[in-house]
N, C-alpha and C positions, 0 to 999 in steps of 0.2 A: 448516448446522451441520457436516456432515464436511466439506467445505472449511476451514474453522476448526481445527476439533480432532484430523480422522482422519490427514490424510495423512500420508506418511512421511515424513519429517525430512528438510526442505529440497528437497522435488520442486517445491511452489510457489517457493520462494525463488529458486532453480537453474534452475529449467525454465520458470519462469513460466507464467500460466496456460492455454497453450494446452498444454503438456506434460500439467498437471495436471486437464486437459479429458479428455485422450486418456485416461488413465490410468481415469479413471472412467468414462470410455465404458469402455472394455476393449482398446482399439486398442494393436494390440504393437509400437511403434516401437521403432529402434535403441535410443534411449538408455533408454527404459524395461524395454528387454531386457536393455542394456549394465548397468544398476543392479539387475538381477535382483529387481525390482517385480513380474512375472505370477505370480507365486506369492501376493504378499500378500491378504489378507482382501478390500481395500478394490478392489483389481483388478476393474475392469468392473461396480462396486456402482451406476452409473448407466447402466447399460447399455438398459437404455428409455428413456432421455432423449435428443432430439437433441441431437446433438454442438454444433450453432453453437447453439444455446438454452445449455445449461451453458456454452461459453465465457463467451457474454456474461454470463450472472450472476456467475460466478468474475469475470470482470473488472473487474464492480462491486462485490462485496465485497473483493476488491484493493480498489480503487480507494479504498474507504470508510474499509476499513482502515488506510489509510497516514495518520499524523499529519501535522498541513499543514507544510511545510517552513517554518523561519526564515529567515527574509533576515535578516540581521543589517544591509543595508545598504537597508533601505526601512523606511521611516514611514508608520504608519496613517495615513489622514486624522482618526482620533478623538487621534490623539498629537501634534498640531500644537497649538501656542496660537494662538487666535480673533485676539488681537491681534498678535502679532509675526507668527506663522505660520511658529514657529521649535518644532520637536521640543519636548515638556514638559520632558524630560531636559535637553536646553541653556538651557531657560530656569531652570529651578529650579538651575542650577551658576553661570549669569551672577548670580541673587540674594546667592548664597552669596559668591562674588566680590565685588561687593558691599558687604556687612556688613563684612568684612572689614578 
């Protein structure tokens, strides 16, 4: 839940989540020094956690988080018609042509 909600504004986005590992362990890397982040609350709030344990969950809640991308240029196999085996969408415009 503090991977979600706590951390500061674009540490995960910008730093991904191995920045945002460190961050919670408490580990003072350059750039989380460079963003002047050791001062904040959430600084080292996992700090009894191993570090590669928190990666990996952060990288699965990333991971989970992310909506699935659109191909604009691929076809489900549920979006094909049985018989032509041509996208729904081109068959339902070839009817409409068609009628016509």
């Amino acid at each position: 839940a503090v991977v979600n909600s706590g951390l500061p504004a674009g540490l995960l986005e910008n730093g991904g989540p191995r920045l945002a590992a460190k961050f919670l362990v408490g580990m003072a890397s350059p750039k989380i020094v460079g963003l002047r982040l050791t001062n904040d609350e959430l600084f080292g709030y996992c700090d009894d956690v191993d570090f590669k344990v928190l990666l990996a969950e952060i990288e699965k809640l990333v991971n989970t988080e992310k909506p699935p991308e659109d191909d604009d240029d691929s076809v489900h196999g549920s979006d094909l018609d049985p018989e032509t085996g041509l996208p729904m969408d081109i068959k339902a415009m070839e009817r409409l042509e068609e009628e016509d």
